[in-house]
PADRENTOR-196320 format. One record per residue: residue in one letter; x, z, y of N, C-alpha, C, O in turn. Coordinates in steps of 0.2 Angstrom, whole numbers, padded with zeros to 4 digits, always signed. Example, Ala and Ser with C-alpha at 12.3 -4.5 7.8 and 13.67 -1.06 7.14 Angstrom:
BEGIN
A+0066+0039-0028+0062+0039-0022+0066+0039-0016+0071+0042-0017
S+0064+0035-0011+0068+0036-0005+0064+0039+0000+0067+0040+0006
***
This chain:
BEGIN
X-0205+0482+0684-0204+0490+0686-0207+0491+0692-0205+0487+0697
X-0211+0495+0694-0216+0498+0697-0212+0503+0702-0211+0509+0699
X-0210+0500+0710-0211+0504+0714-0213+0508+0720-0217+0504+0723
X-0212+0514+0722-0218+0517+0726-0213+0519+0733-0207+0521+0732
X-0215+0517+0738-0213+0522+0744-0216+0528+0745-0222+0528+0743
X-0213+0534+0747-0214+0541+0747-0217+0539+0754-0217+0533+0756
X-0221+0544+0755-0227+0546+0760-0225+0552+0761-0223+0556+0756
X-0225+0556+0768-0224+0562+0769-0230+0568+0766-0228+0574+0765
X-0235+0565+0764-0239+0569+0760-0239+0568+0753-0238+0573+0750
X-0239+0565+0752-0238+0566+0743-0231+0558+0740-0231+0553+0743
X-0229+0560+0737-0224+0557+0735-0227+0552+0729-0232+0553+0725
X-0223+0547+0727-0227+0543+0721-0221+0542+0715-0215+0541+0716
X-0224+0543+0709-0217+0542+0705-0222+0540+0699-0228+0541+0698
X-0218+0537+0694-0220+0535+0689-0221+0541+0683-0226+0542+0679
X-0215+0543+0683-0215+0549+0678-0214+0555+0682-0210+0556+0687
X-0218+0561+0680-0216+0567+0682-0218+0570+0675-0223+0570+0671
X-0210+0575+0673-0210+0577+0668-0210+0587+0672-0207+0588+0677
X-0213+0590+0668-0214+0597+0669-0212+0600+0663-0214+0599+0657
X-0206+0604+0666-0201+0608+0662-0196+0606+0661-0194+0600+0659
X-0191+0611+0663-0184+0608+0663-0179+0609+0656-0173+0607+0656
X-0182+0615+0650-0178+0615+0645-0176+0607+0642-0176+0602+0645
X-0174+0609+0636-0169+0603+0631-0179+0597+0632-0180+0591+0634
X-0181+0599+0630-0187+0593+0629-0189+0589+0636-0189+0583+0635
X-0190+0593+0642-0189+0590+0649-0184+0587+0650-0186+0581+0652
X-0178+0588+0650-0172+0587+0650-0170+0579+0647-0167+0575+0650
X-0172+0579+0641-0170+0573+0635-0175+0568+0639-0173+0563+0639
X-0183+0571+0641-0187+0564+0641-0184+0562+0648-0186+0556+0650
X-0180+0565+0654-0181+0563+0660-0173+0558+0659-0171+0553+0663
X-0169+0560+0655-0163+0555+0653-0165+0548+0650-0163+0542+0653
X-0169+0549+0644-0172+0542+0642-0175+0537+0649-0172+0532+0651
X-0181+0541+0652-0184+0537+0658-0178+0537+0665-0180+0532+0668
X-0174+0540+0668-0170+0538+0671-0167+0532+0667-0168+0526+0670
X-0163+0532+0662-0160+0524+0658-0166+0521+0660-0164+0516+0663
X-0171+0520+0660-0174+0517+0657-0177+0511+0666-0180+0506+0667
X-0174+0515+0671-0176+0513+0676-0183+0516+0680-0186+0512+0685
X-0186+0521+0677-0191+0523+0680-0191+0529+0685-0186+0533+0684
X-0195+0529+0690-0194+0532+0696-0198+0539+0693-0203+0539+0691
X-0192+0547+0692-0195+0554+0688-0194+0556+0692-0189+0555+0695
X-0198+0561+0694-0197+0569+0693-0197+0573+0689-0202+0574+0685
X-0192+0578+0689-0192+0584+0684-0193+0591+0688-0189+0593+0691
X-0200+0593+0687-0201+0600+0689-0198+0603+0685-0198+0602+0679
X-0194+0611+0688-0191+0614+0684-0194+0623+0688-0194+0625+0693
X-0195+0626+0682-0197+0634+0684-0191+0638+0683-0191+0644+0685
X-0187+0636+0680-0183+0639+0677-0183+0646+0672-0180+0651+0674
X-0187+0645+0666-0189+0650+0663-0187+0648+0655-0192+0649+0651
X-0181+0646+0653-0181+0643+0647-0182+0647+0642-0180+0652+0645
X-0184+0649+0634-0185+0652+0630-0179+0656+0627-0180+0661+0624
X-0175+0653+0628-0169+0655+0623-0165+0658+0632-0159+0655+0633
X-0165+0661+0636-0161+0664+0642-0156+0669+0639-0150+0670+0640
X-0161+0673+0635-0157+0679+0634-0151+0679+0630-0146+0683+0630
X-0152+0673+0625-0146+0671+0620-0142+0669+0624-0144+0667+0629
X-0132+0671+0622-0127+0670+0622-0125+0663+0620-0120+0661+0622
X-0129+0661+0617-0127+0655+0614-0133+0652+0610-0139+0655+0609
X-0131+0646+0607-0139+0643+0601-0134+0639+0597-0128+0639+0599
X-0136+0638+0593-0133+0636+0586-0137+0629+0583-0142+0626+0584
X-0131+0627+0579-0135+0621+0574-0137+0613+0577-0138+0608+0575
X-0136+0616+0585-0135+0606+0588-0130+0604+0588-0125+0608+0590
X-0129+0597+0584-0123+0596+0583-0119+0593+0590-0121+0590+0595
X-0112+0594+0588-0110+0593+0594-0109+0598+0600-0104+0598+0604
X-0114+0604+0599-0116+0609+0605-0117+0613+0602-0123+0616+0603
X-0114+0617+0595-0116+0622+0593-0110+0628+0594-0105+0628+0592
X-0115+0637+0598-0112+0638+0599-0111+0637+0607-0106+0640+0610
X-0114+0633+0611-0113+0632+0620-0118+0636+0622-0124+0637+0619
X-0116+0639+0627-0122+0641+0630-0128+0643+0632-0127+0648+0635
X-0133+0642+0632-0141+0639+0635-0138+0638+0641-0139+0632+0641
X-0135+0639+0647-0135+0639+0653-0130+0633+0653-0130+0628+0657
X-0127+0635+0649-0122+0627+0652-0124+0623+0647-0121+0619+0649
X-0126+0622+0645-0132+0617+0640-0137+0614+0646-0136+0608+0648
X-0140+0617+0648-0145+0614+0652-0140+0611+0660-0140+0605+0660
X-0137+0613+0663-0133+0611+0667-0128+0607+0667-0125+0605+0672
X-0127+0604+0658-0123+0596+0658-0128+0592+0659-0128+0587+0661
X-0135+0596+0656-0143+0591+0657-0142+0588+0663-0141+0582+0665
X-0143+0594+0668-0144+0592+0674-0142+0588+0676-0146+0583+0678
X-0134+0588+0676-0129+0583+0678-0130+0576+0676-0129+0571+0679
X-0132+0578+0669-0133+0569+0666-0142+0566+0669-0144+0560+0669
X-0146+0571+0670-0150+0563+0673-0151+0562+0681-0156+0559+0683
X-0147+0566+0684-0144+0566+0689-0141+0559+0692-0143+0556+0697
X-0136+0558+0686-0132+0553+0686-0138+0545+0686-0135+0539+0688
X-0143+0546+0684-0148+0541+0683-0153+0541+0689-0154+0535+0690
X-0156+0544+0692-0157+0544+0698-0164+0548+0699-0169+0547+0704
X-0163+0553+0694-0169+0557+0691-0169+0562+0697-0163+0565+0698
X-0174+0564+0701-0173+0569+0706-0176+0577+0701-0181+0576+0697
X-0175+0584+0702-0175+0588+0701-0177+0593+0706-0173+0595+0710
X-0185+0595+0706-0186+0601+0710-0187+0606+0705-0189+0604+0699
X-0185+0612+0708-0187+0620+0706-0196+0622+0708-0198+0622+0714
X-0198+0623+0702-0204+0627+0706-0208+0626+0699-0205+0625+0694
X-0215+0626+0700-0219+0627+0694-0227+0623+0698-0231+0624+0703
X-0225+0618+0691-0233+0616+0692-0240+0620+0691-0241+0623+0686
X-0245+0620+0695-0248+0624+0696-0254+0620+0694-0258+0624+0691
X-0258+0612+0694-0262+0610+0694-0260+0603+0693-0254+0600+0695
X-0266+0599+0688-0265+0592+0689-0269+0591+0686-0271+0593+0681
X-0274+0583+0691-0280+0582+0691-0278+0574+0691-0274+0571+0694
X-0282+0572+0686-0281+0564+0686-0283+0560+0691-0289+0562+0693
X-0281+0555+0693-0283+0551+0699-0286+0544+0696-0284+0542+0691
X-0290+0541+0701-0292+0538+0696-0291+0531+0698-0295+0527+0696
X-0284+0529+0702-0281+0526+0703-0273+0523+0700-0268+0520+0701
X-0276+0527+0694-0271+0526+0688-0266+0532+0689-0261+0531+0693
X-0266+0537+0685-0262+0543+0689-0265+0548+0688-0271+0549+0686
X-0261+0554+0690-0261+0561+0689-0259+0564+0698-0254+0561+0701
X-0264+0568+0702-0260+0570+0707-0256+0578+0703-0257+0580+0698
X-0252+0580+0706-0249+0585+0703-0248+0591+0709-0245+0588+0714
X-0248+0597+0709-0246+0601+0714-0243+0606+0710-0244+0609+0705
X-0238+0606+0715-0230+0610+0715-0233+0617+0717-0238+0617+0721
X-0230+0624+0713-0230+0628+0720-0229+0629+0728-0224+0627+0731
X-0235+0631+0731-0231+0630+0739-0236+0624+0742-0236+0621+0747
X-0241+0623+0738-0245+0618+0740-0244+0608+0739-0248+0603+0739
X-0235+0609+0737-0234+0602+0739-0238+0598+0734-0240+0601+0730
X-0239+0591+0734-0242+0586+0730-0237+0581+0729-0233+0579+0734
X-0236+0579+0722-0236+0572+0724-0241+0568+0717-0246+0570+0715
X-0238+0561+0715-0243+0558+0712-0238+0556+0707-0232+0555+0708
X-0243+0555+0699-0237+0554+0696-0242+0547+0690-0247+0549+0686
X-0239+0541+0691-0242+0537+0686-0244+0543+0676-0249+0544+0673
X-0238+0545+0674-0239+0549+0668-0236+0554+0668-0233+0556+0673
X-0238+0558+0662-0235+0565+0665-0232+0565+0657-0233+0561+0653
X-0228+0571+0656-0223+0572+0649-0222+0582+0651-0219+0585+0655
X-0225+0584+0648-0226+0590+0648-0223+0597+0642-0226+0600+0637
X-0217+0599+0645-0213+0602+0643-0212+0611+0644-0206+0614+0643
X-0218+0613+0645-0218+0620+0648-0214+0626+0642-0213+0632+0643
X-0213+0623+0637-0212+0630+0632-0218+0635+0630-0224+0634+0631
X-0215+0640+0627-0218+0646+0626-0214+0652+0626-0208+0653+0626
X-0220+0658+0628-0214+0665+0630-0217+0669+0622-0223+0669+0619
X-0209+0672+0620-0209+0678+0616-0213+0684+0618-0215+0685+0624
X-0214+0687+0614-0220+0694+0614-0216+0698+0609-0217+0696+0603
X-0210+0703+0609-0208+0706+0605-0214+0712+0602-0219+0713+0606
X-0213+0715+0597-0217+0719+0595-0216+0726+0600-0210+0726+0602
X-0221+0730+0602-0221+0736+0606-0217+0742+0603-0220+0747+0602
X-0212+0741+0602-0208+0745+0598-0203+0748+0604-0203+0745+0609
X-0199+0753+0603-0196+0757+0611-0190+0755+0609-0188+0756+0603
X-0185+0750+0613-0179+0748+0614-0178+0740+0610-0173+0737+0608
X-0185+0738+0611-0183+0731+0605-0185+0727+0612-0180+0724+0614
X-0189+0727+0615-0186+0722+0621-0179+0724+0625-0175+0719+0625
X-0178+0728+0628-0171+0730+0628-0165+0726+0625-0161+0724+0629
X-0164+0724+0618-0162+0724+0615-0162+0715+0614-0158+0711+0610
X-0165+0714+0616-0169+0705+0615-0163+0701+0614-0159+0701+0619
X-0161+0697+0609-0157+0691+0610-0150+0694+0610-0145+0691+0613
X-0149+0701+0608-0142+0703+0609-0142+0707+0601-0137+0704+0597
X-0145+0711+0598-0145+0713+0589-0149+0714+0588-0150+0716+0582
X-0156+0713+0592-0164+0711+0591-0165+0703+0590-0165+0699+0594
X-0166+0702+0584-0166+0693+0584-0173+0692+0582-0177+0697+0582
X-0173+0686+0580-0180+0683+0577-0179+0675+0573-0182+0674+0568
X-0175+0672+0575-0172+0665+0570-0164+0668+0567-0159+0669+0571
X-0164+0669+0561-0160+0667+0557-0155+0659+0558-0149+0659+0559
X-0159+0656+0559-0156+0650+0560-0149+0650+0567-0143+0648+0568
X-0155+0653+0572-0150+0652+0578-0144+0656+0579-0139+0655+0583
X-0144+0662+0575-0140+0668+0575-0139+0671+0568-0133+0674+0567
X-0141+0670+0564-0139+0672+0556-0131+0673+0552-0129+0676+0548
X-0127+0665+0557-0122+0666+0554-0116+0671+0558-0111+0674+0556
X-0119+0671+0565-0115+0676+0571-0115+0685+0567-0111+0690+0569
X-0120+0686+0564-0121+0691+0562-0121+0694+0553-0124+0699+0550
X-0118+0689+0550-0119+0689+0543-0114+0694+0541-0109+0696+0544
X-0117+0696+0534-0115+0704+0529-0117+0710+0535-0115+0716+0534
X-0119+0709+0539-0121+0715+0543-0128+0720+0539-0133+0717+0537
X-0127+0726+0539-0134+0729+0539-0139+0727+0545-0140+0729+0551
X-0145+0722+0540-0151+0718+0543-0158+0727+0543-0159+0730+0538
X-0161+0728+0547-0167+0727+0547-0172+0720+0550-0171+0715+0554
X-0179+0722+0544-0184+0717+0548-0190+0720+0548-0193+0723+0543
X-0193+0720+0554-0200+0725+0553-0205+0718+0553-0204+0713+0556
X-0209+0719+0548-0214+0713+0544-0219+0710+0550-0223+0712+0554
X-0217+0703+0549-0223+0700+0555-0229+0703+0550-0229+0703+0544
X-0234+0705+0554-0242+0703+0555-0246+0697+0552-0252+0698+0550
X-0242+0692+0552-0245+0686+0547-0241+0684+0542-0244+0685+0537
X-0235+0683+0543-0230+0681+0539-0225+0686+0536-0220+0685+0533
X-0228+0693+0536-0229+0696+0531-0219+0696+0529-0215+0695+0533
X-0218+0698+0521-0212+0698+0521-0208+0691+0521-0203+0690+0518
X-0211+0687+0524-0206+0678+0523-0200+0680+0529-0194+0678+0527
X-0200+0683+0533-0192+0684+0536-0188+0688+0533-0182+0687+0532
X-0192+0692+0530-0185+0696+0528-0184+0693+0521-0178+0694+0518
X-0187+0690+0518-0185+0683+0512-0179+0681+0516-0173+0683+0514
X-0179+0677+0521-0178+0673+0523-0167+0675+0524-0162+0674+0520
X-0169+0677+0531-0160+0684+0531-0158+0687+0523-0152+0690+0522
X-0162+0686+0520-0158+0689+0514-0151+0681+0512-0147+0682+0507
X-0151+0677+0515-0146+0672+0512-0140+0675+0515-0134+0675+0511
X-0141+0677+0523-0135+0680+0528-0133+0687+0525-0127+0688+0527
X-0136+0692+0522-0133+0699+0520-0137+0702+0512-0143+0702+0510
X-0131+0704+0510-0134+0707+0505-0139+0715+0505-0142+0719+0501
X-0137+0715+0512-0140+0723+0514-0146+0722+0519-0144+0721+0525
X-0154+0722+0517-0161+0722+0519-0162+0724+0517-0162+0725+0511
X-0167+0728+0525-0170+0732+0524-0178+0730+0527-0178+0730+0533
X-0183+0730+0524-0188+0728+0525-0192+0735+0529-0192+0741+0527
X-0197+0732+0534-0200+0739+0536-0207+0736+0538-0207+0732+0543
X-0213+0738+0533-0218+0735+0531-0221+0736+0540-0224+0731+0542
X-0221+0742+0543-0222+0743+0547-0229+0744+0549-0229+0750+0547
X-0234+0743+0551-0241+0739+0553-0245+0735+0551-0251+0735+0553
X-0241+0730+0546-0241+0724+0544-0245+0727+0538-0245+0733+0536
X-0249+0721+0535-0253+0722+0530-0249+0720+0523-0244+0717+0523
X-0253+0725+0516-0248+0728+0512-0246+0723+0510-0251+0719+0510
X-0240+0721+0506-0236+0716+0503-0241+0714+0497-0245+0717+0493
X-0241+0706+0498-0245+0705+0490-0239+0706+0486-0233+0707+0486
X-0244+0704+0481-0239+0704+0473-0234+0698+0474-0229+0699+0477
X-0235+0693+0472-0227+0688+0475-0223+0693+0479-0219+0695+0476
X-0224+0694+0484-0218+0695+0490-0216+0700+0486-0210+0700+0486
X-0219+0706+0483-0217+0713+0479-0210+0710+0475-0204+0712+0475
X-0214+0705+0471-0209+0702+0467-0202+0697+0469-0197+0696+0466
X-0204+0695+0475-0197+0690+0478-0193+0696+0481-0187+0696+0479
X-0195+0702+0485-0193+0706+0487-0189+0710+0483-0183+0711+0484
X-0191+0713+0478-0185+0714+0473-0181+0711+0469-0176+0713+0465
X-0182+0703+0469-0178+0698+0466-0172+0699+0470-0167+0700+0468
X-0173+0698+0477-0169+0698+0482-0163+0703+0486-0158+0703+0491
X-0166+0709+0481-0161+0716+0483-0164+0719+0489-0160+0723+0493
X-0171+0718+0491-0171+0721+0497-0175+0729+0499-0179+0732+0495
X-0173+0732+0503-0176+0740+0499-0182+0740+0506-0182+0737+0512
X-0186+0742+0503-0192+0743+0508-0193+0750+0511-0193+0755+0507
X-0193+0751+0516-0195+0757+0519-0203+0758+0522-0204+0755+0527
X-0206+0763+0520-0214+0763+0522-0215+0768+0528-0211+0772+0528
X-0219+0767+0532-0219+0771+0536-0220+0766+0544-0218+0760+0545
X-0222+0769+0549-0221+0765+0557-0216+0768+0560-0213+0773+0560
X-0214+0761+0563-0206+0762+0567-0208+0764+0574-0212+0761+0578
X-0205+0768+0575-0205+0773+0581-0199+0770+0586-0201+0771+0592
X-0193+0767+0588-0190+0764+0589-0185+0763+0587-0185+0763+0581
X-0178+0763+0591-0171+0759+0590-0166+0764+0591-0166+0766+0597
X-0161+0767+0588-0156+0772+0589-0150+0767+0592-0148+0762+0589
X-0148+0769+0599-0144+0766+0603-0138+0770+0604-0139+0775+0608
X-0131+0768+0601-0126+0772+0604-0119+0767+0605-0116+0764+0601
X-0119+0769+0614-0113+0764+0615-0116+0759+0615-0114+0755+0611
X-0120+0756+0620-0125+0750+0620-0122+0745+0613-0118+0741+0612
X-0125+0748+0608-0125+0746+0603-0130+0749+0597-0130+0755+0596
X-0133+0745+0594-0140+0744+0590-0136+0748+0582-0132+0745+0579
X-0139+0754+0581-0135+0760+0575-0140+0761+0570-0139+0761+0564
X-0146+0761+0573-0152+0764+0567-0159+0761+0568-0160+0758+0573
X-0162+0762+0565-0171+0762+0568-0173+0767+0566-0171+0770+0562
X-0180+0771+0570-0179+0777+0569-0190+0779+0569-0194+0781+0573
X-0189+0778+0563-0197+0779+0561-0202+0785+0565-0200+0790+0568
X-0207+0784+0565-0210+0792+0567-0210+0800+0565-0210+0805+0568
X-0209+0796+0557-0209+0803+0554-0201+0807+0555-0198+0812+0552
X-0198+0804+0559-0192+0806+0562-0185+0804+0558-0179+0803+0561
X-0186+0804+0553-0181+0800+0549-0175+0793+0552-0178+0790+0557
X-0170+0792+0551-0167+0786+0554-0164+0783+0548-0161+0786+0544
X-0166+0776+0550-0161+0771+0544-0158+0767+0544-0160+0761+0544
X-0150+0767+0544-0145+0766+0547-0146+0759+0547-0147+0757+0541
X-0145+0752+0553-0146+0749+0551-0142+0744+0559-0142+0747+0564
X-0139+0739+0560-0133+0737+0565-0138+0730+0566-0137+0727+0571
X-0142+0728+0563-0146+0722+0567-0151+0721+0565-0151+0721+0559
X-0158+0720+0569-0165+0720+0567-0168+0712+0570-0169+0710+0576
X-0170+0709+0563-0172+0703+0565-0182+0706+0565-0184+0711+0561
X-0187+0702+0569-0193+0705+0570-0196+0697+0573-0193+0692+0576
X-0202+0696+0573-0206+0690+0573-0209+0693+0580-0208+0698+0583
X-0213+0686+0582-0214+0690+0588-0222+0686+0593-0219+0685+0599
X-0226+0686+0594-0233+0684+0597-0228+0679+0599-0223+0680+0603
X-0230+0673+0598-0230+0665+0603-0234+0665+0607-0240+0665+0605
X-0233+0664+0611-0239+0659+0619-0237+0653+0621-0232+0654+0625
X-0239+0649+0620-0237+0642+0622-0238+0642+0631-0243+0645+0634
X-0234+0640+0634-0237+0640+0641-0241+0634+0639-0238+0630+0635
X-0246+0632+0640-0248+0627+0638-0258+0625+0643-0263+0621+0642
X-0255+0630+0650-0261+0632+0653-0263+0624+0658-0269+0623+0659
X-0258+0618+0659-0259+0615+0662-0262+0607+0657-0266+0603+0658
X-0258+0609+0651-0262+0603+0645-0270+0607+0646-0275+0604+0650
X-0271+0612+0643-0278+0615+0641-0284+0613+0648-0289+0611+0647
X-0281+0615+0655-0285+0613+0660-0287+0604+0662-0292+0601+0664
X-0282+0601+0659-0285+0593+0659-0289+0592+0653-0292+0586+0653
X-0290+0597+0645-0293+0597+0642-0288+0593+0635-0290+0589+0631
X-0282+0595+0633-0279+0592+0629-0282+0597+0624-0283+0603+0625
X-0283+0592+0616-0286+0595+0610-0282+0599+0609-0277+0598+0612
X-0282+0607+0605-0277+0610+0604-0279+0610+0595-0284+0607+0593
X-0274+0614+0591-0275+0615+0584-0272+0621+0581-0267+0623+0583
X-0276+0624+0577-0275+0633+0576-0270+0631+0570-0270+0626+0567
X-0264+0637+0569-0259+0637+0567-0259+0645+0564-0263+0648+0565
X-0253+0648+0559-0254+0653+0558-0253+0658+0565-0258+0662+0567
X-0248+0657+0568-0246+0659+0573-0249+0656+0581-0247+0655+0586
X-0253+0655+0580-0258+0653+0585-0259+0646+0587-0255+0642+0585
X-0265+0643+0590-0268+0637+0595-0261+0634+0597-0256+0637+0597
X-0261+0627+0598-0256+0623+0598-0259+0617+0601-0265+0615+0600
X-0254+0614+0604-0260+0608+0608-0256+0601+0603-0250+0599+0604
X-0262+0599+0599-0261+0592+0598-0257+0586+0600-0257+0584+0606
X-0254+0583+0595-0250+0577+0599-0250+0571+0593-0252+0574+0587
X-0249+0565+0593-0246+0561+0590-0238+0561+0590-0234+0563+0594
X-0235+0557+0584-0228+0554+0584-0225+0555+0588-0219+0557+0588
X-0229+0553+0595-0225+0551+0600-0224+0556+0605-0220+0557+0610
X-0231+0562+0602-0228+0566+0609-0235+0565+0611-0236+0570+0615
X-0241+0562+0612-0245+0560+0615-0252+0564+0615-0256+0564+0610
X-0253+0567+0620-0260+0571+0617-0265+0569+0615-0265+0563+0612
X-0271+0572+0615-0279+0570+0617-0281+0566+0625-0285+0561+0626
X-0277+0567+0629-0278+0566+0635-0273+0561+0638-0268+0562+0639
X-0278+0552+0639-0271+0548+0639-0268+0548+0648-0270+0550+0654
X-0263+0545+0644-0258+0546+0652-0253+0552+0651-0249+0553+0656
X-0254+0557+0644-0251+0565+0646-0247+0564+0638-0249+0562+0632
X-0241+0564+0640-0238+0567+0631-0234+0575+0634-0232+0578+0639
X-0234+0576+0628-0230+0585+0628-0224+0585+0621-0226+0582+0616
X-0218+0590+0621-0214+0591+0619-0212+0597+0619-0215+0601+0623
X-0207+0599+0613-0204+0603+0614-0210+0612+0610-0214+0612+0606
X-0209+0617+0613-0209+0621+0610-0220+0625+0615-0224+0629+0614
X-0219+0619+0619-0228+0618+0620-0231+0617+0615-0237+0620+0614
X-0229+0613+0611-0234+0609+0605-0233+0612+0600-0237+0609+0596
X-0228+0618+0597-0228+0621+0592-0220+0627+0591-0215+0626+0594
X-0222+0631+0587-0218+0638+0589-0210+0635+0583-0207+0639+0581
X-0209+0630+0581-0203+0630+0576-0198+0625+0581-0192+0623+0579
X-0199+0623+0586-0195+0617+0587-0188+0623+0591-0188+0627+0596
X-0185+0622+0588-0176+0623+0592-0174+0618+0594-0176+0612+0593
X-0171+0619+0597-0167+0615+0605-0166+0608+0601-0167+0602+0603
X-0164+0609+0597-0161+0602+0593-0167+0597+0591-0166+0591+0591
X-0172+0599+0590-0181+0597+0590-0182+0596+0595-0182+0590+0596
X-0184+0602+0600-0187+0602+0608-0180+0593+0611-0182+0588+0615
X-0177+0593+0610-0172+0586+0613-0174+0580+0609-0172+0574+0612
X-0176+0581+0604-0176+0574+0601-0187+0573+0601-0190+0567+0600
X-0190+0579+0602-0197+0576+0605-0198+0573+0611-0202+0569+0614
X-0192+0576+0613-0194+0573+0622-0192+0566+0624-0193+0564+0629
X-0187+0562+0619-0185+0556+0620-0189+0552+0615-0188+0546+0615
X-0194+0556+0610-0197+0552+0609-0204+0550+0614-0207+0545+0614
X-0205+0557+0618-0210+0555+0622-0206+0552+0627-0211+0552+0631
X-0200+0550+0630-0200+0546+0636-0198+0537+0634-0199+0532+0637
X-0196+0538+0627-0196+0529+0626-0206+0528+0625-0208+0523+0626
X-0209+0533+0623-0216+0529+0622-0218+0530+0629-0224+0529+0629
X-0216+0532+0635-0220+0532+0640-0219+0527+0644-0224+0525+0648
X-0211+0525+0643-0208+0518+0646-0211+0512+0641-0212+0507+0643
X-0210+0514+0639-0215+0508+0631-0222+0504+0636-0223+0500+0639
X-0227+0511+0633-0233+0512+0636-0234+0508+0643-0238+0504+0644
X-0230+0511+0648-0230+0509+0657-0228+0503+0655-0232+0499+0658
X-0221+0498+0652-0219+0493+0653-0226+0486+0651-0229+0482+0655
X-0228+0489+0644-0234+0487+0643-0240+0484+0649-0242+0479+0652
X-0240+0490+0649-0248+0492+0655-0246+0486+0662-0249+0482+0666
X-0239+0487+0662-0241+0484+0670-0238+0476+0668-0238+0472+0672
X-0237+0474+0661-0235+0465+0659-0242+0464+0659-0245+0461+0663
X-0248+0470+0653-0255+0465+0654-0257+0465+0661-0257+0459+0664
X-0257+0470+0666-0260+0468+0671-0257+0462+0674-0261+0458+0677
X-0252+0461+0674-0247+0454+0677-0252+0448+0677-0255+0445+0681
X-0251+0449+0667-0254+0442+0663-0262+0440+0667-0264+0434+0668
X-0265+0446+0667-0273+0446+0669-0272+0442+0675-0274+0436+0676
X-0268+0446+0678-0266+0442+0685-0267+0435+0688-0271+0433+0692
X-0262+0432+0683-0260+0425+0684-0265+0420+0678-0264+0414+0678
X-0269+0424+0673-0274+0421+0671-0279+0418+0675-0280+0412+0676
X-0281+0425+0678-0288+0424+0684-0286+0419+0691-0290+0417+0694
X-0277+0419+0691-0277+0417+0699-0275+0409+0698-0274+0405+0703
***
């Protein structure tokens, strides 16, 4: 195991994981067990803030997001994993095996491998009262909220790509869907057909916004002035991977329906050796319960990988000497 003394200029560590959601979180627990000297850069901008809660991990279904992340804390804490707040700005490989890394604020330190967990931000559709509304009867995963809100009157105004697959989808949680083609291009024939398999009634026209009465979500309310009564609107939404620090060391990405995605193997491992990424960087489906179990796949291959790296060089060592 490979250790470094701090320097008042740049600090040395083997692993610096960037990002503190469930995917940072999980890989800096593996590598503290593991005995590896980490930091966890944390911005604190997790994807899911707005939610009251998240769904479907077992164990933790129905906790939090905030106290979720804060038993994190606590547990790789306990391992001797240090935690700063801030946001990485830059990271350039060193060519002494290593990444220098720079925090906001200028600070540096050096990081043997990097584990790259920055997320992605939601883009609600420009609709009047839907961002307002976000994560409270404005949803987007059935999964994570579906069952908190079932038999309720659903709207969904139709992704752009994905067309009527969400409101297929919500039709499991309510018998009452109401589809609103919106912008979106025209329904093909399947979907015409799954969509009235499924009892769902389509309303044509552009949505104008959200009838709110009593901070509470009552109708949608089209241009042509019409309202259609309706108590929860599930709506898709533009992904952006933060993914500005993979792309700047040149990690491959890969086109997806819903956007550019940066490449990985198995393991979490990009284009770029020395860098693995998790979590909701590398693709828009992972929920927390995904995003957690990427990131300890990238911290056992990084401890794998580094234990590797420094037995050959030993071996080399005591060959030649």
């Amino acid at each position: 195991m490979d250790t470094y003394e701090s320097t008042p200029e740049r600090e040395r560590y083997e692993v610096v994981v960037v990002g503190g959601g469930a995917a940072g979180l999980s890989a800096a627990l593996v590598l503290g067990r593991s005995r590896r000297r980490t930091l966890l850069v944390d911005a604190g901008e997790p994807r899911n803030a707005p939610a009251a809660h998240m769904q479907g991990y077992l164990s933790r279904d129905g906790m939090s997001p905030a106290e979720f992340l804060e038993a994190g804390r606590r547990e790789i804490a306990a391992y001797g994993v240090e935690r700063r707040a801030g946001r990485v700005t830059e990271a350039v490989p060193d060519a002494a095996d290593g990444f220098v890394v720079t925090v906001d604020g200028g600070h540096t330190v050096r990081a043997r491998r990097l584990i790259v967990t920055t997320g992605l931000v939601d883009e609600p559709p420009a609709i009047d009262g839907v961002a307002e509304r976000w994560g409270r009867d404005v949803l987007h995963c059935p999964y994570c909220h579906g069952w908190e809100v079932r038999d309720q009157a659903f709207g969904v105004i139709a992704h752009p790509v994905m067309g009527a697959h969400q409101a297929l989808l919500v039709s499991r949680w309510s018998d009452d869907v109401t589809l609103f083609p919106h912008t979106a291009a025209p329904l093909t024939e399947e979907d015409l057909g799954r969509v009235a398999a499924a009892g769902i009634t389509v309303v044509t026209g552009e949505v104008a916004g959200l009838v709110v009465e009593e901070d509470r979500m009552t109708g949608v309310r089209m241009t042509d002035g019409r309202i259609v009564e309706r108590s929860v609107l599930f709506v898709g939404t533009r992904m952006t991977p933060r993914d500005e620090l993979l792309t700047a060391l040149g990690a491959a990405t890969h086109d997806t329906p819903l956007g550019a995605f940066v490449t990985v193997d198995a393991t979490g491992l990009t284009s770029v050796p020395g860098v693995w990424a998790a979590g909701n960087a590398i693709g828009p489906a992972e929920q927390v319960i995904n995003a957690a179990s990427g990131g300890y796949r990238a911290g056992v291959a990084v401890n794998a990988e580094l234990t590797l790296t420094d037995l050959d060089r030993e071996a080399a060592t005591r060959a030649g000497g």
